[in-house]
N, C-alpha and C positions, 0 to 999 in steps of 0.2 A: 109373875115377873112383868117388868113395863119394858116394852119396847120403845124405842124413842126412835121414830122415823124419819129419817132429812127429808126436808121439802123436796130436792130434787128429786128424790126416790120415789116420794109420794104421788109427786105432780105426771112425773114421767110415765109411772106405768097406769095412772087415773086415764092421760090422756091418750093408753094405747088400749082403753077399753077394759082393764083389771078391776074387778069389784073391787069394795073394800075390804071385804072376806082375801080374797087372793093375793091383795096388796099385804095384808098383816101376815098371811102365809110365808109370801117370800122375804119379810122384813123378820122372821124366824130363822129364817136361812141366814140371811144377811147378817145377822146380828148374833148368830153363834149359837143360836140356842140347843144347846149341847145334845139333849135326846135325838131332835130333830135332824140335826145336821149328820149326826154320826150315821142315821140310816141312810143318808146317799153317799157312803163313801162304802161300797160293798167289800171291798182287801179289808177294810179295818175292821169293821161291822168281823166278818168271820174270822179275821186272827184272835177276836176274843177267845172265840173256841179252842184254839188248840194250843194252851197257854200248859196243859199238861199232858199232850203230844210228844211224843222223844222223836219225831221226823215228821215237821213242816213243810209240805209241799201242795199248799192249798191258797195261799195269795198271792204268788208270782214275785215272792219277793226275793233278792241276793242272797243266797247261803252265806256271803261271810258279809262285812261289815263296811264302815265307810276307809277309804283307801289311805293308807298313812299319810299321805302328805295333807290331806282335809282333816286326819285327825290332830296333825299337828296344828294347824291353822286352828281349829276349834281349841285345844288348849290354850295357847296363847292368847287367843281372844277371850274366852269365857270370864280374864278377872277385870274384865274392863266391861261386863253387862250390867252396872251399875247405871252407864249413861245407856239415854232408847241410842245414838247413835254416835259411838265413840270414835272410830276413824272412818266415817262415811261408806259400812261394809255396805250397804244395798249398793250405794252407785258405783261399788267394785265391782259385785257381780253382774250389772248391766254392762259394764266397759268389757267383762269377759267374755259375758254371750256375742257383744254387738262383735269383740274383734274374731272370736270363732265364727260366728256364725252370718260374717258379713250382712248387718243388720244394725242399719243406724240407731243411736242411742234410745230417743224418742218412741222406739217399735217397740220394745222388753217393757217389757211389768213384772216383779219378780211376785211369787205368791208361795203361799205355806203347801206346797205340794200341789197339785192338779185339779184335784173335787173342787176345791170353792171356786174356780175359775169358771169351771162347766156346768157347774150349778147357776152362776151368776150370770152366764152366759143365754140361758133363760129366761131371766129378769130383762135381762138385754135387748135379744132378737125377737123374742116369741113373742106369744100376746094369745090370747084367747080365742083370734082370728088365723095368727099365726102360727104354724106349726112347727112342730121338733120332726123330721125324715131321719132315720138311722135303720142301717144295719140289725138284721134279725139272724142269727143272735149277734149282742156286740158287749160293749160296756155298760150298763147301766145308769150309772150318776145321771144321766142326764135325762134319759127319759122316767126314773123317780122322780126326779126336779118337776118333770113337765106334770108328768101322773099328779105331784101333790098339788099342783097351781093349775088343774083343770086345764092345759093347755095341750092341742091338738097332737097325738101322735102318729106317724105313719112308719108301721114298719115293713119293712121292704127287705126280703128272703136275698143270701148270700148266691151268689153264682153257682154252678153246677161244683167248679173250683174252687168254691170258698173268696171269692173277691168281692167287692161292694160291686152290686149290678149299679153303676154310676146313669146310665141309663134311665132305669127304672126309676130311681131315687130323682133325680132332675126331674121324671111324670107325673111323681106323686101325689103334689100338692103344687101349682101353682100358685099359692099364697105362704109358702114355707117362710119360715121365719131362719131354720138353721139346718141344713143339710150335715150330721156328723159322720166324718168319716175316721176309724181307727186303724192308725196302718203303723207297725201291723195289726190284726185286729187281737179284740181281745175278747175271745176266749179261743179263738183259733188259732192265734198265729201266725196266720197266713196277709198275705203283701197284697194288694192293690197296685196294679202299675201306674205310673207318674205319668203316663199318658193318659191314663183314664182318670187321672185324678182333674189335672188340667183340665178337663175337657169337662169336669161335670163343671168347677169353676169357672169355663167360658159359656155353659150351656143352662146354666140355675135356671132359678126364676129370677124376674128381676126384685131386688131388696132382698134379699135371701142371702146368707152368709154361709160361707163352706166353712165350720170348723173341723180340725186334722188335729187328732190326737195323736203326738207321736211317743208317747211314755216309753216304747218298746224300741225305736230307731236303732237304739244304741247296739243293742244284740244283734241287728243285722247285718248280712257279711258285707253287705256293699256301702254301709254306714262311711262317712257322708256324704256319699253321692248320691243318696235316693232318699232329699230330703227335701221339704217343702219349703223350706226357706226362701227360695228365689221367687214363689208367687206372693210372699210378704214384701222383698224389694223391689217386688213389680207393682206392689200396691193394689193388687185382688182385693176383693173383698174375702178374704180369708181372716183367720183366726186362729193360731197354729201353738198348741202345747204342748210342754216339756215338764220332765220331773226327774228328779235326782234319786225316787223311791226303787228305782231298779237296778242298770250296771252300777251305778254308784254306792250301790247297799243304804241309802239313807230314809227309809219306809218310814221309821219312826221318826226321823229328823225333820219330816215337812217342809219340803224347800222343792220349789218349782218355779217356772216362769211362764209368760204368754208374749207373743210376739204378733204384732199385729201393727196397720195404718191408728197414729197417733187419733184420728176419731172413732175408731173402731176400738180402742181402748179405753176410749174417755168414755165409752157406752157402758162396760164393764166398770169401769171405777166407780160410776155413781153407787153400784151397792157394793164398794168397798167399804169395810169395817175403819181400813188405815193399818190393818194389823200384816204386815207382812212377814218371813220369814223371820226365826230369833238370830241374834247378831252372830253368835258362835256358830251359830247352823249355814248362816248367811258364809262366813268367813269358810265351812268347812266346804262348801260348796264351790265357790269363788277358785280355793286353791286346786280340786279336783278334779275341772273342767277340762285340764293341759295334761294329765296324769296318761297320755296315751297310750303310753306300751300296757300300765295296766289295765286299761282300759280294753283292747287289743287281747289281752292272755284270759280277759275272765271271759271275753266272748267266745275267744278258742274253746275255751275250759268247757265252759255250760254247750258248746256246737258237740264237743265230743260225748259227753254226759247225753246228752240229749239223741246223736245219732246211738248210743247205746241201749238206752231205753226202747226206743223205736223198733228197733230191730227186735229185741226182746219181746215187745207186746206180737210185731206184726209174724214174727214164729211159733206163737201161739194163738194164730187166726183170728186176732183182735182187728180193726180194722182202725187205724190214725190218720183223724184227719188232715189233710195238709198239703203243700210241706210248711211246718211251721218254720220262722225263721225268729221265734222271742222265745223266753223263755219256759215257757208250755206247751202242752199239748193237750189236746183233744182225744178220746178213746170212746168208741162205741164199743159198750159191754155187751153189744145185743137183746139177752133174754133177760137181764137184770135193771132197774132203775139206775139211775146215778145216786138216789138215796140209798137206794139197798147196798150199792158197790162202796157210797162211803161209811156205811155204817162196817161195814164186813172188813174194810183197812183200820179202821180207826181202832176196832178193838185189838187189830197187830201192832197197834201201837204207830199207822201212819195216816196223816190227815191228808185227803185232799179234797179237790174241791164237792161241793155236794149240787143238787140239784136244783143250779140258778137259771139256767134256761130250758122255761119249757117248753119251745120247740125241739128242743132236743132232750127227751126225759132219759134214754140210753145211756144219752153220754154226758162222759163227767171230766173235767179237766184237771191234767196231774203240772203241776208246776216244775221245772227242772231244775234239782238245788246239787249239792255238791255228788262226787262220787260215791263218798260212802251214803251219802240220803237214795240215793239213786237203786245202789245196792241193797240199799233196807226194802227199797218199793217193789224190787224185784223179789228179792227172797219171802216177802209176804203175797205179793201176787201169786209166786207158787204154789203156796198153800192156801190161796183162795181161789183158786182158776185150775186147781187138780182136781 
């Protein structure tokens, strides 16, 4: 396969010290190259697996679908994918984030879901000098990005309570290139407070970029008041993403955006591909943004599902960590692995996640899908935990 490199691309990460080894690296990422990219996107990467699963609760995705009025939107749009842009859907969906989420036009980039963003976000900040600081355990994508391109990583251990020690992570590296923080996090759950967020944001290194994953916002109860937005209208050097793959059911749909100072996105765009979100996907998104009551009931929904589960494990002297506020949870199995726990559900016939972080080899994370998925995880837990 030939890559075909833009000069900016070329020139940009030459001049931040990137071999030409590292440089063709991350122009594999950039350019789609299909094997490649799909290993840093770890929810897709493992929903391969449980494609013959009768209960999914292993990538943190929506038990039901995208919400009717997005799917209406997507039918009506989809006979008009003939043009790349028939009634101008991308700068719909900017006009909707920017009027929700009081955030001038110029700030949104919409993108196919979240990965390429955080991947490219690498390309971006880092450098070979420059390091990735995250959360141990957290999401992935981004320190695979760093791992494939040789670029510095510092991971920096979760508080006693499960939060980003913001502290610690500000120590780590003064020559950080990207400070991530995942709130809520992911594989935990669990919040970071907006005061300790702010504060690593006033306290970095200098040149050093906070990005804020918020893929999981939406589930939480105090959603939108505890949302990072207003250090993007204060023009931080922040970095702040969203994805439609969660409350909105759209995993498969790929539709996401980044919000950030108009130069802090033009550092991101130069390894853009151009390939944004598809126009039906773009329209189903646009319309589902305002959908609040449903919005609202499937949070209720998944909070009660969820304090059910809890309760279930922690009666059975499991111990969960948290308190999560997205859609999973965290369980130390104690005297078992997370591989052994997920091979022993899988053959009930329930997938969850298996053993992605290994500072935690114990414990393994169950996703929280509908009631009846919920009920399947319980009635197999009995009979694996008798």
């Amino acid at each position: 396969m030939t890559i075909m490199i833009r000069e900016e691309f070329k020139d940009d990460m030459l001049a931040r010290g990137f071999s030409r080894r590292q440089m063709m690296r991350a122009a594999m990422l950039a350019g789609g190259a299909a094997a490649t990219a799909f290993a840093f996107a770890p929810e897709l990467a493992a929903a391969q697996e449980e494609e013959s699963v009768k209960v999914r609760i292993s990538s943190n995705e929506c038990w039901t679908g995208p919400m009717p009025v997005g799917l209406a939107a997507f039918v009506k749009t989809a006979p008009t994918s003939n043009r790349y842009s028939p009634n101008d859907e991308r700068g719909k969906l900017i006009k909707a984030v920017a009027q929700i989420e009081n955030v001038p036009e110029d700030h949104i980039m919409p993108w196919p879901g979240s990965n390429e963003a955080l991947v490219r976000s690498i390309f971006a900040f880092c450098s070979p000098t420059k390091s990735l600081v995250q959360a141990d355990p957290s999401y992935e994508t981004m320190g695979r990005a760093a791992k494939f391109l040789n670029v510095p990583i510092k991971n920096v251990a979760l508080t006693a309570d499960y939060r980003h020690d913001v502290k610690a992570m500000s120590a780590a590296d003064t020559n950080a290139g990207v400070l991530y923080v995942v709130n809520p996090n992911n594989p935990t759950g669990t919040m970071t407070p907006m005061a300790e967020i702010e504060w690593l944001v006033n306290n970095k290194p200098a040149g050093a970029v906070v990005l804020i994953d918020e893929a999981y916002i939406h589930w939480t109860k105090d959603f939108p008041n505890n949302t990072a937005t207003h250090l993007v209208r204060q023009g931080k050097d922040v970095v702040l993403t969203r994805t439609f793959s969660k409350v909105f059911g759209m995993a498969g749909a790929r539709v996401g955006y980044v919000m950030a100072r108009p130069d802090l996105l033009k550092k991101v765009e130069v390894y853009d591909r151009g390939n944004g979100p598809a126009i039906p996907t773009t329209a189903c998104a646009t319309a589902s943004l305002t959908a609040t009551a449903l919005i609202n009931a499937r949070r209720n929904e998944m909070i009660e599902n969820r304090a059910m589960t809890v309760d279930f494990l922690t009666k059975r002297g499991l111990k969960v960590i948290g308190p999560s506020e997205a859609n999973m949870i965290m369980v130390d199995w104690k005297t078992k692995s997370a591989k052994e726990m997920g091979a022993m559900y899988k053959a009930q016939g329930v997938q969850i996640a298996g053993p992605r972080w290994p500072v935690w080899p114990t414990v393994g994370r169950v996703s929280i899908g509908s009631k009846a998925d919920m009920e399947a995880f319980m009635n197999a837990s009995s009979k694996i935990l008798a």
